[in-house]
BATIGU-256741 format. One record per residue (C-alpha): residue number from 1; residue in three letters; x negated, z negated, y negated. Coordinates in steps of 0.001 Angstrom, whole numbers, plus 500000, padded with zeros to 6 digits. Layout:
% BATIGU-256741
<rokol NUM; "ALA"; <X; Z; Y>>
...
***
This chain:
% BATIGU-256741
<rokol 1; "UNK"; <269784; 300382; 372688>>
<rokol 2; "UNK"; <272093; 297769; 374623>>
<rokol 3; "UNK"; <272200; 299726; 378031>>
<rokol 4; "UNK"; <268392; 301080; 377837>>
<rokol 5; "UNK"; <267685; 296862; 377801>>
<rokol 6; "UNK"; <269978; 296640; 380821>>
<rokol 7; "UNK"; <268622; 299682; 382390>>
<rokol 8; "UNK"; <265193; 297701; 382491>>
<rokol 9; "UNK"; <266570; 294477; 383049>>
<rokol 10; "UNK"; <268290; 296409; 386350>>
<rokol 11; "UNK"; <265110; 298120; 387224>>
<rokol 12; "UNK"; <263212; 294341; 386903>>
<rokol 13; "UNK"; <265856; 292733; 389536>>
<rokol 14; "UNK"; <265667; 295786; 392157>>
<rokol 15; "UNK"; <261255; 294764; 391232>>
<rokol 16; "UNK"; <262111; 291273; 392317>>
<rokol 17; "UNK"; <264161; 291885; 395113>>
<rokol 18; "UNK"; <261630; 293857; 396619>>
<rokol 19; "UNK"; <258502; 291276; 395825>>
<rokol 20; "UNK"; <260921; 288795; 397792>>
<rokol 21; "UNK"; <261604; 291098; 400613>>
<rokol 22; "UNK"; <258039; 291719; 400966>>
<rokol 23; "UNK"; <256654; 287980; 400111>>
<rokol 24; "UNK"; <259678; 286190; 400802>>
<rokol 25; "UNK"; <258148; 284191; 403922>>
<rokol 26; "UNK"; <255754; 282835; 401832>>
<rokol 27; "UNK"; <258429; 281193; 399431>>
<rokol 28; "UNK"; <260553; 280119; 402872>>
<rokol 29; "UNK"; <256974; 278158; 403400>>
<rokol 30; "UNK"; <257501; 276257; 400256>>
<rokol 31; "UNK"; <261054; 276749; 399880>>
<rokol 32; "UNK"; <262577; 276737; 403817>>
<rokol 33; "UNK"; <266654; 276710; 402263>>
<rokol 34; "UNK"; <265344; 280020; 401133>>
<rokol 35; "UNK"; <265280; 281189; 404765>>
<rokol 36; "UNK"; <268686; 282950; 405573>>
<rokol 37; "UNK"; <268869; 284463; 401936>>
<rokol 38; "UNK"; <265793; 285830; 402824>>
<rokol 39; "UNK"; <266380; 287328; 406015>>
<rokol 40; "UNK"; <269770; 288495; 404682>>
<rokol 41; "UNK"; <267377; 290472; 401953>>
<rokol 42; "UNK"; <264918; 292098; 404479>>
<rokol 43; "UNK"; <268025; 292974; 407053>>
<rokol 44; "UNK"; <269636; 294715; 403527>>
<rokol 45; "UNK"; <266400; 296683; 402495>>
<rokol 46; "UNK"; <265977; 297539; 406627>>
<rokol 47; "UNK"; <269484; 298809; 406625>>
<rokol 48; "UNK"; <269133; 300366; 402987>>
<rokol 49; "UNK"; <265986; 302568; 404162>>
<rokol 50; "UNK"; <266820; 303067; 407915>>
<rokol 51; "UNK"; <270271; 304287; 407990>>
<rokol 52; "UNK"; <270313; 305383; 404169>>
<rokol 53; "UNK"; <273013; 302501; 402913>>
<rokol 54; "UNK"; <271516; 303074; 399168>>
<rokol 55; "UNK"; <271071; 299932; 397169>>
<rokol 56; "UNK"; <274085; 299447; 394378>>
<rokol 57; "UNK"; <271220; 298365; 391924>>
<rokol 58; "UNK"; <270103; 302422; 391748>>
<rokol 59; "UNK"; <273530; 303638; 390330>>
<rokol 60; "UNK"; <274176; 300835; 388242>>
<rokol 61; "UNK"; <270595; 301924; 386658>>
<rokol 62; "UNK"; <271835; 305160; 386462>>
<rokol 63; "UNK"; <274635; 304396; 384711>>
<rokol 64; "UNK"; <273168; 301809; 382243>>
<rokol 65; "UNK"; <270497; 305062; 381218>>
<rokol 66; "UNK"; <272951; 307615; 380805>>
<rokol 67; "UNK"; <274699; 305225; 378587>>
<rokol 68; "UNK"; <272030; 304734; 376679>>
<rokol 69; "UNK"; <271493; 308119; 376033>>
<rokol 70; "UNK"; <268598; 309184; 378747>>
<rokol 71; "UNK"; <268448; 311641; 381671>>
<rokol 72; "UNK"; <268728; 309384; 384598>>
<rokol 73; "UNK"; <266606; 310146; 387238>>
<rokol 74; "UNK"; <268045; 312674; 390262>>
<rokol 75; "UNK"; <266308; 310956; 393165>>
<rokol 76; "UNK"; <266955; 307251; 394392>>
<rokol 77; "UNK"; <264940; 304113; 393308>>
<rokol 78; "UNK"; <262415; 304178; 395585>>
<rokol 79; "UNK"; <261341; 308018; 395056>>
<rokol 80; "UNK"; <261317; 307632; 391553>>
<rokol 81; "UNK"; <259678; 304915; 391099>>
<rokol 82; "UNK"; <256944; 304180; 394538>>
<rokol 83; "UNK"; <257032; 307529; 396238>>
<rokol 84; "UNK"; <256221; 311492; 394739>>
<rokol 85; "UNK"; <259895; 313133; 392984>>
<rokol 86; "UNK"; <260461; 316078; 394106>>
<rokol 87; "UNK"; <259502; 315510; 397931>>
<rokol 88; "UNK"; <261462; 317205; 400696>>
<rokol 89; "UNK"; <264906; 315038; 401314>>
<rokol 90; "UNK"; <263138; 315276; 405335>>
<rokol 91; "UNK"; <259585; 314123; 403750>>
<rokol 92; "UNK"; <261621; 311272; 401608>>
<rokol 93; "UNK"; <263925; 310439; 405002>>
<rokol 94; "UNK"; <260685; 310530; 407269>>
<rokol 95; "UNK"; <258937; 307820; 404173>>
<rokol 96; "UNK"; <262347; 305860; 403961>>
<rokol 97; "UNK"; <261706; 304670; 407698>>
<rokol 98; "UNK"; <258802; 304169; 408120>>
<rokol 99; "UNK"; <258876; 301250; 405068>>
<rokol 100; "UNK"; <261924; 300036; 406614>>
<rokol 101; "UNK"; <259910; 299940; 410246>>
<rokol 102; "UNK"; <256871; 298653; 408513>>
<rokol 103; "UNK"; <258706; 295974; 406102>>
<rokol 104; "UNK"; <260407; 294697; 409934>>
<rokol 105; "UNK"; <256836; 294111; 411207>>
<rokol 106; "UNK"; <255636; 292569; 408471>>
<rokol 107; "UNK"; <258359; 289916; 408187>>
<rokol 108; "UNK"; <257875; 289265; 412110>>
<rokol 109; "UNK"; <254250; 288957; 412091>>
<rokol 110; "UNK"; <254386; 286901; 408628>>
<rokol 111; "UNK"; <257597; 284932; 410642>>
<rokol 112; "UNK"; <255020; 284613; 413694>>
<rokol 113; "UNK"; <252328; 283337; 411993>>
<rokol 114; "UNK"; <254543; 280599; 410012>>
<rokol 115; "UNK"; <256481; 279548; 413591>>
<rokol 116; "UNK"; <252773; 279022; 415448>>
<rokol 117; "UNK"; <251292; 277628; 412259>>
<rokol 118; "UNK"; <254268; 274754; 412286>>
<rokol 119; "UNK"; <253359; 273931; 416342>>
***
């Protein structure tokens, strides 16, 4: 019962990191220390989709669900959880960039629009 609670807990945080690296400019306008953990986050999840790093949160999930007695899933976070299972490794690859391209040019133009607001 233990590890299906961390299994969720682990599956909230890799939630929340992603809300952060998606919104995270818009707590650096509140919050502006938050700036280079933020960046930091969005060059991780770039470098995690683009060039297939894999996030350390995924296993540990994996883990904390076998433990607890369930199947872990066979695919990674992201095509479990946001994309279809069961896509083509090329199809998932071919998705994998594009969100890391896309998340980069939403954190410039969100970065943009904060620098020329603050002129």
């Amino acid at each position: 019962m233990i590890y299906r609670m961390l299994a969720r807990l682990n599956t909230a945080a890799h939630v929340a990191y992603i809300v952060f690296v998606l919104a995270g400019a818009f707590f650096v306008l509140r919050w502006p220390g938050l700036l280079f953990l933020h960046v930091a986050a969005v060059t991780w999840a770039m470098g995690t989709l683009l060039f297939d790093f894999g996030c350390p949160l995924t296993p540990l999930e994996k883990k904390f669900l076998t433990k607890g007695g369930v199947e872990p899933y066979q695919d990674g976070f992201l095509q479990h959880y946001v994309f279809r299972p069961g896509t083509s490794r090329q199809a998932a690859r071919r998705s994998h960039i594009r969100l890391g391209l896309s998340i980069f040019a939403l954190n410039a133009a969100l970065y943009s629009v904060i620098a020329i607001a603050r002129l």
